[in-house]
N, C-alpha and C positions, 0 to 999 in steps of 0.2 A: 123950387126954381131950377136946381141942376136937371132935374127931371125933364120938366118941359122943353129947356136949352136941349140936350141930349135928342132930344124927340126930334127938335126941328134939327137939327145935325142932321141927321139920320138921312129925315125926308129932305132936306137940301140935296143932299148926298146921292139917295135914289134915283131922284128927279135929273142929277146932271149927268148919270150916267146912263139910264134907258130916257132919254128925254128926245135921243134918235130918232123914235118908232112908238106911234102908240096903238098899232096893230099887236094884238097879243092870240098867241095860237095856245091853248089849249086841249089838244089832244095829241093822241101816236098815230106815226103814219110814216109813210114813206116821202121825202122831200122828193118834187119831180123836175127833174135835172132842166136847166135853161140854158141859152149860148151868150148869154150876154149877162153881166155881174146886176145892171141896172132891171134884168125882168121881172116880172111879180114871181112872188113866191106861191106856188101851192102845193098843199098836201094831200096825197093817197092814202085815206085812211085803211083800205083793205090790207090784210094781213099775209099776202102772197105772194113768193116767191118762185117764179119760172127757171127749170135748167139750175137748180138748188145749186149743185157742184161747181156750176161756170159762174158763180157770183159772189164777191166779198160786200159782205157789211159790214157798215160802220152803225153803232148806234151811237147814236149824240144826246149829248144831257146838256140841261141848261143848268144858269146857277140860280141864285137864290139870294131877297133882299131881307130873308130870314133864317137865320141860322137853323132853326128848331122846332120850326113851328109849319100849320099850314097855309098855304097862298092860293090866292085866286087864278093867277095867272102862270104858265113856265116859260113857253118862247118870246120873243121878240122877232118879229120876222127880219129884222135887218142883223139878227144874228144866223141866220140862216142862208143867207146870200153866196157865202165862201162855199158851204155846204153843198148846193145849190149847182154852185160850176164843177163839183167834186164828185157829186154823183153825177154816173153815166158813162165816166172816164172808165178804161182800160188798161189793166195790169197784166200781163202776160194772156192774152185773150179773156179774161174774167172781167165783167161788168162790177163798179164799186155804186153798191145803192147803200144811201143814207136812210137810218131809220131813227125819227127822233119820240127821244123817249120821256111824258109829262112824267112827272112825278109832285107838282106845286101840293097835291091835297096831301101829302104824307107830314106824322109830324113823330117827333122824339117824347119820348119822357118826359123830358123836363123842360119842354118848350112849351110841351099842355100845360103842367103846373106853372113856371114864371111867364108865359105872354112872350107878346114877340121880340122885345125889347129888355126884358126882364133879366135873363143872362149878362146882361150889360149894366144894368140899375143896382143889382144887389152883388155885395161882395160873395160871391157863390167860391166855398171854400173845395168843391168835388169829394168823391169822384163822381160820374158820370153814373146817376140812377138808374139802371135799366138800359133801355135802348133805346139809340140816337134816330136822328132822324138820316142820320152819313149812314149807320148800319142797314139801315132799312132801305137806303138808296141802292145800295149794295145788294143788299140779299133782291131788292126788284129787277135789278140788271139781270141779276144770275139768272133769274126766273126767262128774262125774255132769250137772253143767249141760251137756255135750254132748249127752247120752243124753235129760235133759230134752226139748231142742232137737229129736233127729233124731224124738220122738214128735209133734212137730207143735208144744209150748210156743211160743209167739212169747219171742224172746229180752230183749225188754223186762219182759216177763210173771216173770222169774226172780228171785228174791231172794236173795244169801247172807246169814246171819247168826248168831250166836254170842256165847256167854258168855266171859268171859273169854280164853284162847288161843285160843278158837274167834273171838273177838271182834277178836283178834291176828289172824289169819288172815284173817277177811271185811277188815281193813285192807288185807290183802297182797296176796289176790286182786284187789278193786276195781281200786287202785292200779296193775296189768298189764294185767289184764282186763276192764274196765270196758265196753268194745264187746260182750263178751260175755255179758249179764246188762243186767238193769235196773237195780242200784244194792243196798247192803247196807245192814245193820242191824247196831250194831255192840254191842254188851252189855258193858260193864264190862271193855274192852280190857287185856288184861297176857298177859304168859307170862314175866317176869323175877325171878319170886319175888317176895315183899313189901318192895319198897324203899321206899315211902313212909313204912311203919312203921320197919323196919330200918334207916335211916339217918334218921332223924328229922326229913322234912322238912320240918316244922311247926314244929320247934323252930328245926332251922339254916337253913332256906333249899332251896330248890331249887339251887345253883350247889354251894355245899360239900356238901351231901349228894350230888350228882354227880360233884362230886370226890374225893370218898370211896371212893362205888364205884367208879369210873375207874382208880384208886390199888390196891386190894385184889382185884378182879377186872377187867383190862386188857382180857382176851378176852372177856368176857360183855359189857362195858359197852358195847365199838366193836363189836359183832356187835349188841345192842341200834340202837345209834345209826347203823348202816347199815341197818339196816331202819326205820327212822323218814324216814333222806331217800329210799329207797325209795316208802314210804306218801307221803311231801310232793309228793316230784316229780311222782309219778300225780295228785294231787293230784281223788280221784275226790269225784264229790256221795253221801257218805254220813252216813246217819244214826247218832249217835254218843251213849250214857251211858255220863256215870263220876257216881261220886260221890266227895266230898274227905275221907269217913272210908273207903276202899278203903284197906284196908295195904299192897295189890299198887301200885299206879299214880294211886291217885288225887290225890294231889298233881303227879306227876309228870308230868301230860296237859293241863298250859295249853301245851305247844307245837304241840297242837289248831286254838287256835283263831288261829294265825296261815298254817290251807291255809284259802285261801278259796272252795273246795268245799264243807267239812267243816260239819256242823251237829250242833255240840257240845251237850248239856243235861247241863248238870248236876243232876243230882235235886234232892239237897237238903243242909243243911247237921244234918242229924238222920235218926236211922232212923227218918221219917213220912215222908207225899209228899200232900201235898195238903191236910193236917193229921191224916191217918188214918195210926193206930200199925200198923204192915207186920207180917203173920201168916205164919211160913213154916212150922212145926214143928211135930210131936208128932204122938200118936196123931190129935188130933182137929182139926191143922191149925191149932193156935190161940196157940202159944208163939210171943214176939217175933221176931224178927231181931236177932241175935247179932253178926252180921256183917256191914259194909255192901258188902262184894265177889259176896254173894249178895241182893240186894234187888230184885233184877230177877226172882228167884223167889219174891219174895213178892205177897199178892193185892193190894196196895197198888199194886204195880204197872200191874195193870190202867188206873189213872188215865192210862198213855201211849198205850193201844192206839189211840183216836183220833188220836193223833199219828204213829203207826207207818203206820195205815192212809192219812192225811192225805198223809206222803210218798210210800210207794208209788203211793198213786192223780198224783203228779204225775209218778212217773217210768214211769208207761204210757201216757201220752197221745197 
């Protein structure tokens, strides 16, 4: 019975937060820049870059409704939207093209062994078998920033960055590889399922709600928390949103701001940003935000892209 309960959580869960968009992109390509937030989205699958030197990329990762395992789908195209008004823009005369990067078929060790859901069903005591499916997100980046590189990109000119696990991941790349690239962007960091909501740590605290999870999953928690002194120890200059209604992390990302690299913002304490109610939804792009783990997809958003651009323009100089 906890099983099946557990299952439908999940897909409740899923469901209300990509329940936006049921456009799902499936490949790499280059996003092609629009003038207006409501335009369609489409993708430039071809792999080329013109004037290599006069252009900064950004790659972009999506996240993931599975920890470990492999999926059907990576984009959402109403994740794309910000992106979208982001490339085409200008930094010191350099064009910023987005390049978004699938990774849904990749899976971990031990997400083939326990299933998609199975990290969560069994008291998994770790450490971490083999290699993750975060590590192989990683070592994929590296691969495309190479390929960047060998076309001429100057390596400072590079940006990784991502939603949520993808957001997980420009932490983990940085963090190793940070000589390699200019510096990330990092979108609403998690890939540990919803703890913030699930252990309520609003209500108990940050420390008991950690030791809660600690206690009920032993193996998630210290696989979590070695990838954190991971990210600490790299301790790379990257650009960092959460926001503190995130069910995933957003409580659980004040030990952010003790890397003194790291340049944390916090959105906000409401689904607004700047006193504008955030639009992510429906036919006509006009229904609230529902969710504050996707608010980074909403047009409200826009209100950071000066600050996005602000950073990258200091880490090409």
């Amino acid at each position: 019975m906890k099983k099946i309960l557990l299952i439908i959580v999940i897909l409740i869960f899923t469901t209300n937060v990509y329940a936006n968009s049921k456009e799902t992109i499936k490949k790499d390509g280059f996003v092609i820049p629009t003038n207006k937030w409501r335009d369609k989205i489409k993708i430039d699958e071809n792999f080329e870059v013109s004037n290599p030197k006069d252009k900064i990329i950004v790659i972009y990762n999506h996240g993931s409704d599975g920890n470990d395992v492999k999926l059907k789908d990576c984009f959402w195209r109403s994740e794309l939207r910000n992106m979208a008004q982001l490339a085409g823009d200008k930094i010191n005369g350099k064009e910023i093209m987005v390049y978004i990067h699938c990774q849904g078929q990749l899976e971990g060790d031990l997400g083939a062994k326990l299933g998609k859901i199975g990290m969560w069903m069994k008291k998994w005591e770790g450490p971490y078998p083999g290699t993750s499916k975060m590590d192989r997100r990683v070592e994929g980046n590296l691969e495309v920033i190479k390929k960047f590189v060998n076309m001429g990109v100057p390596k400072k000119q590079i940006f990784m960055s991502g939603h949520s696990c993808g957001g997980w991941a420009t932490l983990r790349l940085t963090a190793k590889y940070i000589n390699e690239l200019g510096g990330g962007i990092s979108l609403m960091p998690a890939c540990f399922w919803n703890l913030s909501k699930k252990y309520k740590v609003k209500k108990v605290g940050y420390e008991k709600a950690m030791e809660k999870f600690h206690k009920k999953y032993p193996g998630m928690a210290q696989w979590r928390q070695d990838q954190i002194d991971i990210i600490k120890k790299g301790n790379a200059p990257v650009l960092i949103f959460t926001h503190p209604m995130d069910p995933f992390e957003g409580l659980t990302s004040d030990w952010m701001d003790k890397v003194p690299n790291f340049k944390r913002i916090v959105v906000s304490e409401k689904k607004k940003i700047n006193g504008k109610k955030c639009k992510i939804a429906g036919s006509n792009w006009e229904e609230p935000v529902k969710n504050a783990h996707t608010i980074d997809w909403a047009d409200c958003f826009m209100h950071y892209h000066p600050l996005i651009k602000e950073y990258m323009a200091s880490r090409i100089k």
